[in-house]
C-alpha positions in Angstrom: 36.8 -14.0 6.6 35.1 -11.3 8.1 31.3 -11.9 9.1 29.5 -8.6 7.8 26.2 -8.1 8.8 24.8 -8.9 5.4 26.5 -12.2 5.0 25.2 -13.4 9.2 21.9 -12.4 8.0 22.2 -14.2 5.0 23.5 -17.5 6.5 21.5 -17.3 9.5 18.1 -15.5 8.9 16.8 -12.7 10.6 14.8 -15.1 13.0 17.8 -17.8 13.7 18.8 -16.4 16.8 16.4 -13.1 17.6 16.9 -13.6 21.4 20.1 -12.6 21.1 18.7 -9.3 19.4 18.1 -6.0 21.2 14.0 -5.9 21.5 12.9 -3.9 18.6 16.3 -4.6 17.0 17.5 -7.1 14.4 19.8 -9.6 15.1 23.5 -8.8 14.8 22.9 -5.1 13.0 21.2 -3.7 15.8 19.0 -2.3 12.6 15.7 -1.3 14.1 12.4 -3.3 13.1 8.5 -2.1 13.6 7.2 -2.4 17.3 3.7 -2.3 18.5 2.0 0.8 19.9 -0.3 -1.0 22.5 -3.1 0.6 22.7 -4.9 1.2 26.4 -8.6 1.2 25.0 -10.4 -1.7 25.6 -10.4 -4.0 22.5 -13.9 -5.0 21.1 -15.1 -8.5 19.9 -13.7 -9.6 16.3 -16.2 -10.3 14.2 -18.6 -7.9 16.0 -19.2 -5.2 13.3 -20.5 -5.2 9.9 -17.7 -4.3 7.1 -18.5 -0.8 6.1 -18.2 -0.3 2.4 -17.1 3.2 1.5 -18.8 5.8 0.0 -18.3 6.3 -4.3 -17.8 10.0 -5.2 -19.6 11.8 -7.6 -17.8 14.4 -10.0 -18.9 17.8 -9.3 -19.0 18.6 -13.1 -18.0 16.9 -16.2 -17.2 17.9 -19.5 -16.5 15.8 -23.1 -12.8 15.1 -21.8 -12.7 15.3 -17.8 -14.6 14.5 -14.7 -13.5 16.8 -12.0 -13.8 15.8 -8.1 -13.5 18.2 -5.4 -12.4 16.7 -2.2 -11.8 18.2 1.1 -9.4 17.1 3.9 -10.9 18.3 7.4 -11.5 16.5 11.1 -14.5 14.7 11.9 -15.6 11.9 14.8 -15.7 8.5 13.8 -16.5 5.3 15.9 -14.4 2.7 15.0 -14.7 1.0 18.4 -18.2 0.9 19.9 -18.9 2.9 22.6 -16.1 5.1 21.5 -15.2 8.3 19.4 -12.3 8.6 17.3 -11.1 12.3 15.8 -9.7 11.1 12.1 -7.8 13.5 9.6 -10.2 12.5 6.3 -10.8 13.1 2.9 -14.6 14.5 3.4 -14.1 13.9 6.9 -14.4 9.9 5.7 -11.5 7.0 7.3 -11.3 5.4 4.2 -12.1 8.6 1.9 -14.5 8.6 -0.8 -13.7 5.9 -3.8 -13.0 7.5 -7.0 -14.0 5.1 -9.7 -12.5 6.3 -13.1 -11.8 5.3 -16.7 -8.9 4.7 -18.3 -7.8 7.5 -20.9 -10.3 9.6 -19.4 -8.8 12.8 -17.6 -9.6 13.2 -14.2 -9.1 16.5 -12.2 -9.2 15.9 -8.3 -9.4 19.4 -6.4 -8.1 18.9 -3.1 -8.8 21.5 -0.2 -6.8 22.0 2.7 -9.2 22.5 5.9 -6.9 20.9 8.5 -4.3 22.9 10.5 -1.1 21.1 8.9 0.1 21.3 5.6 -0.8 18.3 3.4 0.3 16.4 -0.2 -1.8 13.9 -2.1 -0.2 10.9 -4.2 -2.1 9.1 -6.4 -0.3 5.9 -5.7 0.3 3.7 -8.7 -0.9 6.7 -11.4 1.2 7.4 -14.6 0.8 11.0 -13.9 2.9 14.4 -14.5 5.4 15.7 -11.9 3.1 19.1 -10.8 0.2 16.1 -9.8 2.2 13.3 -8.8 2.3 14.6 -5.4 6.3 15.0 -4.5 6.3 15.4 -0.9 7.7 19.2 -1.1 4.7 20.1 -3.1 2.5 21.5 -0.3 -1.0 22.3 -0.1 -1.4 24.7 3.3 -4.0 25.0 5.9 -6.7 27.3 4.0 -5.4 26.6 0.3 -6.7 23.9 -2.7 -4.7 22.5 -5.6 -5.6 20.5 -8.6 -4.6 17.3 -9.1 -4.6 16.2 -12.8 -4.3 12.4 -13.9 -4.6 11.8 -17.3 -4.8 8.0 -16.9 -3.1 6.9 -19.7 -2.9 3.0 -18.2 -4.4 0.0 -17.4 -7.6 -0.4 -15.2 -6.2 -1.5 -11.7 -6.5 -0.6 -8.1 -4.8 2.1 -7.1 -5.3 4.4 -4.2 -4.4 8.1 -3.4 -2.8 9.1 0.4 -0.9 12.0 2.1 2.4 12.1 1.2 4.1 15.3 3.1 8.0 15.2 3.6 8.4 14.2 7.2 4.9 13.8 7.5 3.8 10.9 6.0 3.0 8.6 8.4 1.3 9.9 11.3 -1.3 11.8 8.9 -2.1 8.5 6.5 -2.3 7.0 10.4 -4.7 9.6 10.8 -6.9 8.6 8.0 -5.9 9.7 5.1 -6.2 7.6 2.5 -8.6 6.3 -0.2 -9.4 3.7 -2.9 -8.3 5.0 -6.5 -10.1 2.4 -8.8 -9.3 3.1 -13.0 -11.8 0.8 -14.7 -11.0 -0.4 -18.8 -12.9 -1.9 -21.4 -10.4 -5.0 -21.2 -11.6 -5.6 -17.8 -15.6 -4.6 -18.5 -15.5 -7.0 -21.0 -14.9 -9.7 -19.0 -17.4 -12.2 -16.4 -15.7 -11.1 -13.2 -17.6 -10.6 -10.1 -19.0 -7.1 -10.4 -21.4 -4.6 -8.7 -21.8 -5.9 -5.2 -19.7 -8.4 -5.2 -16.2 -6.3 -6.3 -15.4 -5.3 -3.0 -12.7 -2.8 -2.1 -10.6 -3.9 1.3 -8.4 -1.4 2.8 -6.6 -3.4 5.5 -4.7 -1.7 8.2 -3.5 -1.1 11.7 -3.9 0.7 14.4 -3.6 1.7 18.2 -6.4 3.4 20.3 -6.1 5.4 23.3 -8.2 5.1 26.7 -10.6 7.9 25.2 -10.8 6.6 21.5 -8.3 8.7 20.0 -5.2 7.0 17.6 -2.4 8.5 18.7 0.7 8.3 17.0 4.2 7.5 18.7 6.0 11.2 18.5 2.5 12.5 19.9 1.7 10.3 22.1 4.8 9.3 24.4 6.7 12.5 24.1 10.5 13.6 22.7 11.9 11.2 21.0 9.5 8.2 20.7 9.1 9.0 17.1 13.2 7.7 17.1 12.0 5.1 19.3 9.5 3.5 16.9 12.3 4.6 13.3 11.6 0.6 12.4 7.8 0.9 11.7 4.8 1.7 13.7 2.2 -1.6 14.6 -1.1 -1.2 15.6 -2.9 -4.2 17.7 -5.9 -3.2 16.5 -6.6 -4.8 12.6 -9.2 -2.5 10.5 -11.0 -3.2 7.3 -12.2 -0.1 5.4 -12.0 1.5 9.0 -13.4 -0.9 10.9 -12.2 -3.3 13.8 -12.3 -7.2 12.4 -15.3 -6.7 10.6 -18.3 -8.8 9.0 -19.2 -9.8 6.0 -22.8 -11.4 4.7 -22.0 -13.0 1.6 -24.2 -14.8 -1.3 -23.3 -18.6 -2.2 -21.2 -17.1 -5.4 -17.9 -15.5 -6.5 -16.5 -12.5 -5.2 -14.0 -9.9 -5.9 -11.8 -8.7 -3.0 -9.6 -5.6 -4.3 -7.3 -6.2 -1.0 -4.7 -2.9 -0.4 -2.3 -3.1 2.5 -2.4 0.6 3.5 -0.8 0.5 6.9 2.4 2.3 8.3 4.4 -0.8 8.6 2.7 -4.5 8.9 3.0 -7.0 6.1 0.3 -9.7 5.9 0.2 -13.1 4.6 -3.4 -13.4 3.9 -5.2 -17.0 3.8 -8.7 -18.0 4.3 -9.9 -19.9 7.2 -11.2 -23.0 6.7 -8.7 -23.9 4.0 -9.4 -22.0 0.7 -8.1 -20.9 -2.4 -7.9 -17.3 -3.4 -7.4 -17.0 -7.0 -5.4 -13.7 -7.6 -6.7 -12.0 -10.8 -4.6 -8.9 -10.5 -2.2 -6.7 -8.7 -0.5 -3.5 -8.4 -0.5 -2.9 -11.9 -4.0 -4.5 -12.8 -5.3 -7.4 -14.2 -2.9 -10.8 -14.6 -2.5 -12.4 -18.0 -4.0 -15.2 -16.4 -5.2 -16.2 -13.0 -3.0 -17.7 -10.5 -4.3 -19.9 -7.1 -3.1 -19.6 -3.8 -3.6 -20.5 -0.5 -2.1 -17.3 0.6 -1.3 -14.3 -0.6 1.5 -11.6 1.1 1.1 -7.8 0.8 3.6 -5.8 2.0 2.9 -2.1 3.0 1.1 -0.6 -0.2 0.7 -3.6 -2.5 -2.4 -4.5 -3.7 -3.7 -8.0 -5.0 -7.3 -8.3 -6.7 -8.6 -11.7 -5.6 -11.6 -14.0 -6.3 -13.3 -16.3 -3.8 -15.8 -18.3 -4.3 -18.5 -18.9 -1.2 -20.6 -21.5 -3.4 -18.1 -24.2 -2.0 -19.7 -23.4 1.5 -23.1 -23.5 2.7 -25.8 -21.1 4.3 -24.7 -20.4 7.7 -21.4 -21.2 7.4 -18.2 -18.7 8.3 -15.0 -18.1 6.5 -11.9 -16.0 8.2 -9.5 -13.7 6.5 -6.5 -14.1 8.0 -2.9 -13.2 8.5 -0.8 -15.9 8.9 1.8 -13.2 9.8 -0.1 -12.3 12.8 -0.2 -13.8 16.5 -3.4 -13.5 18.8 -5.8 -10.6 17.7 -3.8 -9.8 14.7 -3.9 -13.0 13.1 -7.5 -12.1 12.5 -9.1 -9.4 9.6 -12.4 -10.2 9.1 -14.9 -12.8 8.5 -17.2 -13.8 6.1 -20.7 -15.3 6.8 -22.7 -17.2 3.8 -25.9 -15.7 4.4 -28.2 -17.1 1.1 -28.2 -19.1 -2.2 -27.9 -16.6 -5.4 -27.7 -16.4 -9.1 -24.2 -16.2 -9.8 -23.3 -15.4 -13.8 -19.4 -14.6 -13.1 -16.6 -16.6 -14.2 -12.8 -16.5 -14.1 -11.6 -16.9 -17.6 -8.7 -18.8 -18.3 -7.3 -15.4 -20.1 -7.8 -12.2 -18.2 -5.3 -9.8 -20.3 -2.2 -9.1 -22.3 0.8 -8.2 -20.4 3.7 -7.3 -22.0 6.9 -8.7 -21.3 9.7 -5.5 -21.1 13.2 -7.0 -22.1 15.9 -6.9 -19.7 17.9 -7.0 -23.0 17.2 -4.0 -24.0 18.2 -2.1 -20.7 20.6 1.1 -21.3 21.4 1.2 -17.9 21.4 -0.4 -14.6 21.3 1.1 -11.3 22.4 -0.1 -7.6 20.3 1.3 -4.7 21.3 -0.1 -1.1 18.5 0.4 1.7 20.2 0.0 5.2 20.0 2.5 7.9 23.1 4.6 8.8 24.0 7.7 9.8 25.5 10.6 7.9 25.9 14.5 8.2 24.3 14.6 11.4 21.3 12.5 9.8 20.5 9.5 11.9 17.7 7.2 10.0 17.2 5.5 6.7 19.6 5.8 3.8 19.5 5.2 0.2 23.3 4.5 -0.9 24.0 5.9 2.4 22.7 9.4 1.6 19.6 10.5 3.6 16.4 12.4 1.1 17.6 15.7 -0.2 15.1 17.5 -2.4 17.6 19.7 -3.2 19.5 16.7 -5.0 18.6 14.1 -7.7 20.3 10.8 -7.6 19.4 9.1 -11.3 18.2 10.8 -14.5 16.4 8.0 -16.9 16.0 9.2 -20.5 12.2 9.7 -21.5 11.7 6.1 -23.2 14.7 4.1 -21.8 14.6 0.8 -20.1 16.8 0.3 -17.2 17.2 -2.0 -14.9 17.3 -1.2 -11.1 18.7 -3.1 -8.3 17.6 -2.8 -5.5 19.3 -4.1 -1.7 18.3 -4.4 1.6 19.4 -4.5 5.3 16.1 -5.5 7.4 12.4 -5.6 5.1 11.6 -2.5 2.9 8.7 -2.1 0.6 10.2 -0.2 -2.0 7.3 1.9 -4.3 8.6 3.4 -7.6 6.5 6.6 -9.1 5.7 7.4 -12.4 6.5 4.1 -14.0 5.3 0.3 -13.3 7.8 -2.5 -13.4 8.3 -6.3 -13.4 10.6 -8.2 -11.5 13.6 -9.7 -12.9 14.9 -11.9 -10.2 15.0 -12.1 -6.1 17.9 -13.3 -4.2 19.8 -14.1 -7.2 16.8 -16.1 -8.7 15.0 -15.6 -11.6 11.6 -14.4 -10.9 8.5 -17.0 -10.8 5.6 -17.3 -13.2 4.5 -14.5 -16.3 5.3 -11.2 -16.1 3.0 -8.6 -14.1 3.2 -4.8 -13.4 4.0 -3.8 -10.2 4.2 -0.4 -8.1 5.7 -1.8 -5.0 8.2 -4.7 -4.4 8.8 -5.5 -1.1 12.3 -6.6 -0.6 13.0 -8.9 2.4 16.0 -9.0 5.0 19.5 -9.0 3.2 17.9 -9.4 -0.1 18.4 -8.2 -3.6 15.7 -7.8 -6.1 16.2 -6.6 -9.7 13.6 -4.9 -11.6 13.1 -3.8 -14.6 11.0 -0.5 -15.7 10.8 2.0 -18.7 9.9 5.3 -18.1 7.4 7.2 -20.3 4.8 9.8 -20.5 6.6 12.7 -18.4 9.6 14.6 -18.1 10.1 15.6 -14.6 11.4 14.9 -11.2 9.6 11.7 -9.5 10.4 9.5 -6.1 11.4 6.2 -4.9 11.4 5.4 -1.4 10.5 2.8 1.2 6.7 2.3 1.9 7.0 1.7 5.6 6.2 5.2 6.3 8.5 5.7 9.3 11.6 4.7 7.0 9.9 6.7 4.3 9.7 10.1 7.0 13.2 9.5 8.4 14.6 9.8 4.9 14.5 6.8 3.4 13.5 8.4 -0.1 15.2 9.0 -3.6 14.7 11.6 -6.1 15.3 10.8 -10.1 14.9 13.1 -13.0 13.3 11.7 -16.5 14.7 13.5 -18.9 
């Protein structure tokens, strides 16, 4: 029988033998995988600045139906490491942006203003939102120009969070900086005793690489023709940042906490765990709050997945320190940030045994199911990422869901791709021919491991129009690694 690359990685593993694989390469396939940009600054202390939180914006006017934001992406110095100063690409001039706190069912306009000297599109990622404001990646704003962004928010209160999204583009300019948190409060979720105020913290974890003079330069920049080909798997950083700061601090009450953790970098997954042994008890994900809550001494977020956590520093005492993690991580980046338990408190939160209904979307009623193979390939002179071996054409559209139909959607990789569906949420039927673990919960983003099949299942609503799927790891996502469907 003929040993195909999918069945050696399936018998084998992708770590079974990975000296025998090309560096940067997967084993057998030759399939590149994410490599570290080193960076040549030198690296500061973990642990030796405080977490910055970032700033809420304010509408600029409101009327009985609609709070409209005005946000403008320009330059602007930052220090992320001390001593040093970094030029970020921000929305205000902020690495994260401002946080855009919302309510459900209320329509919010976001006016965003093009003062950079590239063309830019902004994604709302994990919004039910119309095809003019969803941000498709052809959709430009240019140097000098604004557009409107409208989300009606007809969903659930979750955590979402709005980046760049340019064809070609979209990595080195969310590397830049920008990106921000998205957060769509409920009454559901007001109503109940989670941690709130100061202690619902927003955590946008990523990576990234600093040259000798502060600057985070980005592989096609940085080392000349063709490194951007070099680095196709994925860019890695060696330098881990939380809300735009390197391993930072945290001072902490004796009392619960809510983390709403989003992995926004180009490439890394993480397999975050407390240090010493805790438990995180996940409340929510990408699509908002669980029907119940689920503990864990880890939890994994591949590249745009979010998980709303709650940890509880009561079972600590004053003085004491607690690590974030990454068990995926060796040396440096096996670290994130670290809590310190700074006082005793008054802490009224709970987690209630209930936290929300989720409804449970029949496979049974699918009309349709759809295969979609991830590898990497070549065709028409195209040399990248493929979906059913075609590269991203905007010109063509590969699936055309009815307006209210359930389908199912299978999804199959070569090497690790976090795959992020617009417009619609979804659950997850199975993985690896399994059916999937636990309740039910909406999801945005499913990452899908080496040589692996995952089957969702989604119903699209609201819109008419032409949306996306792709890969989040942004460097699969620029090389082509993207999927256009038509709700009709």
């Amino acid at each position: 029988m003929t040993m195909t690359r999918r069945r050696a990685l399936r018998l084998f593993g992708l770590g079974a033998a990975a000296a025998l694989a090309a560096p940067g390469c997967s084993l057998l396939s030759g399939t590149p995988l994410p490599q570290v940009l080193p960076s040549r600054a030198p690296l500061p202390k973990p642990y030796g600045v405080p977490l910055p939180l970032p700033v809420t914006a304010r509408p600029a006017r409101s009327d009985a139906s609609t709070d409209y934001y005005e946000l403008v992406q320009r330059e602007a110095d930052a220090q992320i490491l001390p001593g040093l100063r970094t030029r970020v690409w921000g929305y205000d001039g902020r690495f994260p942006g401002p946080t855009i706190r919302a309510r459900a069912g209320r329509r919010t306009v976001v006016r965003v203003t093009n003062a950079l000297g590239a063309p830019t599109v902004t994604h709302l990622h994990g919004g039910h939102t119309p095809p003019e404001s969803d941000g498709y990646p052809t959709d430009l704003v240019g140097p000098g120009t604004h557009r409107d962004y409208a989300f009606p928010l007809d969903q659930r209160a979750a955590t979402l969070w709005y980046h760049d999204h340019r064809m070609d583009y979209t990595g080195p300019q969310v590397w830049r900086g920008l990106a921000g948190f998205f957060l769509v409060e409920d009454e559901e979720e007001a109503a109940l005793p989670l941690p709130s105020g100061e202690r619902d913290v927003p955590l946008m974890i990523c990576d990234r690489s600093f040259a000798a003079d502060g600057s985070m330069p980005y592989p096609a920049s940085a080392e000349g023709p063709g490194a951007r080909e070099a680095f196709m798997g994925g860019v890695l950083g060696d330098v881990i940042l939380v809300n735009g700061a390197p391993w930072p601090s945290l001072g902490v009450d004796r009392a619960r906490y809510r983390f709403r953790l989003l992995n926004a970098s180009n490439a890394r997954v993480y397999e975050l765990a407390l240090a010493p042994a805790g438990r995180l008890v996940r409340i929510g994900g990408d699509g908002g709050l669980l029907a119940a809550p689920r503990s864990a001494d880890r939890v994994r977020l591949a590249p745009g997945e979010r998980a709303d956590v709650v940890v509880d520093f009561a079972a600590h005492r004053v003085g004491e320190h607690v690590e974030l993690r990454n068990l995926l991580g060796e040396g440096p980046q096996a670290r994130v940030m670290r809590f310190t338990v700074e006082r005793d408190a008054r802490d009224d939160s709970a987690i209630p045994a209930a936290l929300s209904r989720v409804e449970t979307l029949d496979p049974a009623r699918a009309a349709v199911t759809r295969d979609f193979e991830f590898s990497s390939g070549s065709m028409g002179g195209h040399t990248g990422w493929l979906i059913n071996g075609k590269p991203f054409d905007a010109r063509r559209v590969d699936a055309r869901p009815k307006l209210g139909q359930v389908e199912i959607w299978r999804l199959t990789s070569d090497v690790a791709h976090p795959v992020h569906l617009h417009l619609s949420p979804f659950q997850v039927l199975s993985v690896a021919g399994e059916r999937a673990a636990g309740p039910p919960e909406w999801k945005d983003t499913v990452e899908l491991r080496e040589a692996q099949t995952v089957e969702i299942v989604t119903r699209f609503t609201g819109y008419r129009g032409r949306y996306v799927m792709h890969c989040h790891n942004l460097e699969h996502e620029d090389m082509a690694m993207m999927s256009t469907f038509e709700v009709v």
